[in-house]
C-alpha positions in Angstrom: 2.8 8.2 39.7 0.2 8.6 42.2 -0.3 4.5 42.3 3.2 4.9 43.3 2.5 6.6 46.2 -0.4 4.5 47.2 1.8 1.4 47.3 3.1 1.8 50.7 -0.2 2.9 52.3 -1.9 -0.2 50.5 0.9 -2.5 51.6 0.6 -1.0 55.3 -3.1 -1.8 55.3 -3.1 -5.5 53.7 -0.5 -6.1 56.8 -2.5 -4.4 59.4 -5.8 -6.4 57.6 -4.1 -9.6 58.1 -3.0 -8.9 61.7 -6.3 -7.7 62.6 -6.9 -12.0 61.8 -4.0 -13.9 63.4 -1.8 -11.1 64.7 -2.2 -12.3 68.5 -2.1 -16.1 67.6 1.2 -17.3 69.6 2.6 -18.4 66.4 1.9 -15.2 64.2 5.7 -14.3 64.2 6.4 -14.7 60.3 3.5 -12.1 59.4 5.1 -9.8 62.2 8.7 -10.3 60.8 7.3 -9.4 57.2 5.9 -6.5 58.8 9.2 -5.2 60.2 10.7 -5.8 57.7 8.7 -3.7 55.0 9.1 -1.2 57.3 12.6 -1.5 57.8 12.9 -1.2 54.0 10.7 2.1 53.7 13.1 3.3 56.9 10.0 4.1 58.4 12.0 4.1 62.1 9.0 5.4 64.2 6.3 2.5 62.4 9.0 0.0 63.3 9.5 1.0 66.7 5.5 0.9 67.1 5.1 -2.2 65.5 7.9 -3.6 68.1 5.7 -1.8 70.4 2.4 -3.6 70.1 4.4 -7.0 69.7 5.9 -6.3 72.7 2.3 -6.3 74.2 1.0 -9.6 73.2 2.0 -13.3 73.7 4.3 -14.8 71.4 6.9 -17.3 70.5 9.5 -15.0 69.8 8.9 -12.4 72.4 12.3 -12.1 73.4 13.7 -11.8 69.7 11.3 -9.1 69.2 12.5 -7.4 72.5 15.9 -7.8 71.7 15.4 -6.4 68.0 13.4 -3.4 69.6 17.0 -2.4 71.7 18.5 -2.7 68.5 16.6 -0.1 66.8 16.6 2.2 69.8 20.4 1.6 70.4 21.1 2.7 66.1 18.5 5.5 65.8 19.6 9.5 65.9 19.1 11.0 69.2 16.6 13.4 67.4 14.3 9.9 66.5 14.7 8.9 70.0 13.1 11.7 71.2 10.0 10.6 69.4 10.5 7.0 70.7 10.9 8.3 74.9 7.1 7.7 75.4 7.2 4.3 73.7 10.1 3.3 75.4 8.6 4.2 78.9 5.3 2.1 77.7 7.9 -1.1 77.3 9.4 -0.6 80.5 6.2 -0.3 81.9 5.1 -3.8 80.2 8.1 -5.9 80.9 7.4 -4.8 85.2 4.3 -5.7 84.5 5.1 -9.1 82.8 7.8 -10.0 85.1 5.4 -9.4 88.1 3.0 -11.7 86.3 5.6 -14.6 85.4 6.7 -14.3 89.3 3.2 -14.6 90.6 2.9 -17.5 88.2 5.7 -19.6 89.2 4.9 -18.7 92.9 1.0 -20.1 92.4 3.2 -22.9 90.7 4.9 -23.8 93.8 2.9 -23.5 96.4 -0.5 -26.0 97.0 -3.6 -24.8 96.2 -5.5 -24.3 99.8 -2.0 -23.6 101.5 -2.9 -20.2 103.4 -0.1 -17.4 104.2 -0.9 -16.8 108.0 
């Protein structure tokens, strides 16, 4: 009975152990997707939303799959679950400016010659 109840906390830390190792390679997506998807099973709603979360947060292949399945889960959850997710969404929100404004600056540096000046 209690090694029942140990499962999930043991499961939860073998992920997190193997993400501390490869979990912001760029190609790390199938241990994420495992990840969620354990989570998904235990309908642990606010673990998946911060798992989305700290994807969200570093580079990967299939950012935009992850950001996509992170609307899902806010657009099916209970009002009373998105309460608890408010401060998470505002932290995505926050990234995504911040990302854009980083891609934009990119493709500008891109574009433009490297001793060109601005005045």
């Amino acid at each position: 009975m209690a090694a029942e109840k140990m499962l999930p906390l043991r499961l939860r830390w073998l992920f997190e152990r193997g993400l501390a190792y490869v979990g912001t390679d760029y190609q790390c997506f199938p241990l994420w997707d495992k990840y969620i998807e354990y989570e998904i099973s235990q309908q642990d709603w606010p673990c998946v939303a911060k798992i989305y979360t700290r994807l969200l947060e570093i580079p990967n292949q299939q950012l935009d799959r992850y950001f996509e399945g992170f609307k899902e889960l806010v657009a099916s959850r209970p009002l009373s679950e998105l309460r608890l997710l408010r401060k998470l969404l505002l932290q995505i929100q926050k990234l995504m400016i911040k990302m854009l404004k980083e891609k934009i600056l990119q493709m500008v540096q891109n574009r433009l010659p490297f001793n060109t000046s601005c005045y």
